[in-house]
N, C-alpha and C positions, 0 to 999 in steps of 0.2 A: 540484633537483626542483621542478619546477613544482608548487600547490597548485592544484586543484580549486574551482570556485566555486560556490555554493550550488543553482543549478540544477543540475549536475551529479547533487549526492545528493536535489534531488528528484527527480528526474528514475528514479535508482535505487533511492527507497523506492516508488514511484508501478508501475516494473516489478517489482516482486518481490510488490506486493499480489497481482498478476495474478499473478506464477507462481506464488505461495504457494498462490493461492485455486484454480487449475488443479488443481492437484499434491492439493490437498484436494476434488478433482472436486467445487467447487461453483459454482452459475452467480452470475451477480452478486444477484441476487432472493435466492437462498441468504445469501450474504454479509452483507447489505444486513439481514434477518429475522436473525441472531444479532449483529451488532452494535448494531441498533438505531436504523441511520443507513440514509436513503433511497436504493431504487434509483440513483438520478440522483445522488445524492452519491458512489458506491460506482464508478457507471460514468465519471462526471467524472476519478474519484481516478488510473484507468485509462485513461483516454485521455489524460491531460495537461490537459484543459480548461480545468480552471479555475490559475488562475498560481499562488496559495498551496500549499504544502505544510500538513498537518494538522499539529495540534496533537497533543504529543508523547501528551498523553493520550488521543488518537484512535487515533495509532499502537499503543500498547499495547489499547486495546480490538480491535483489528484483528488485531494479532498474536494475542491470547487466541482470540479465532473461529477462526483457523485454527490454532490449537496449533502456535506457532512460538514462538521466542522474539523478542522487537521488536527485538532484536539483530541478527536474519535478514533482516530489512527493509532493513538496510546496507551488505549483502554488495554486492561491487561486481559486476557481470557483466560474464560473460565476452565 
């Protein structure tokens, strides 16, 4: 079994922020107001922009906004 390289799972924490935050009918300005992190940081995280993945305590502030658990962020898609 082949292993997955890091882009990979960024790539699938960065798609689940958006479906999370869809699925919590909220727009990225929404998002962006209960985390406490800038529009453009929020819409970067969602388009792939920027090359880094967040830091893992970003993650979890993210997850808390959308009442998921940062767990859910890792889910692989289908």
């Amino acid at each position: 079994m082949k292993s997955k390289d890091s882009d990979y799972y960024y790539k699938v924490v960065r798609k689940n922020i958006k479906k999370y935050r869809i699925e919590a009918n909220l727009t990225q300005q929404e998002l962006a107001e209960k985390t406490g992190f800038t529009y453009q940081y929020i819409r970067d995280l969602e388009s792939l922009a920027i090359i880094r993945c967040p830091r893992i305590d970003t993650l979890a502030i993210i997850a808390e906004a959308l009442n998921i658990s940062i767990k859910q962020l890792f889910d692989e898609i289908e």
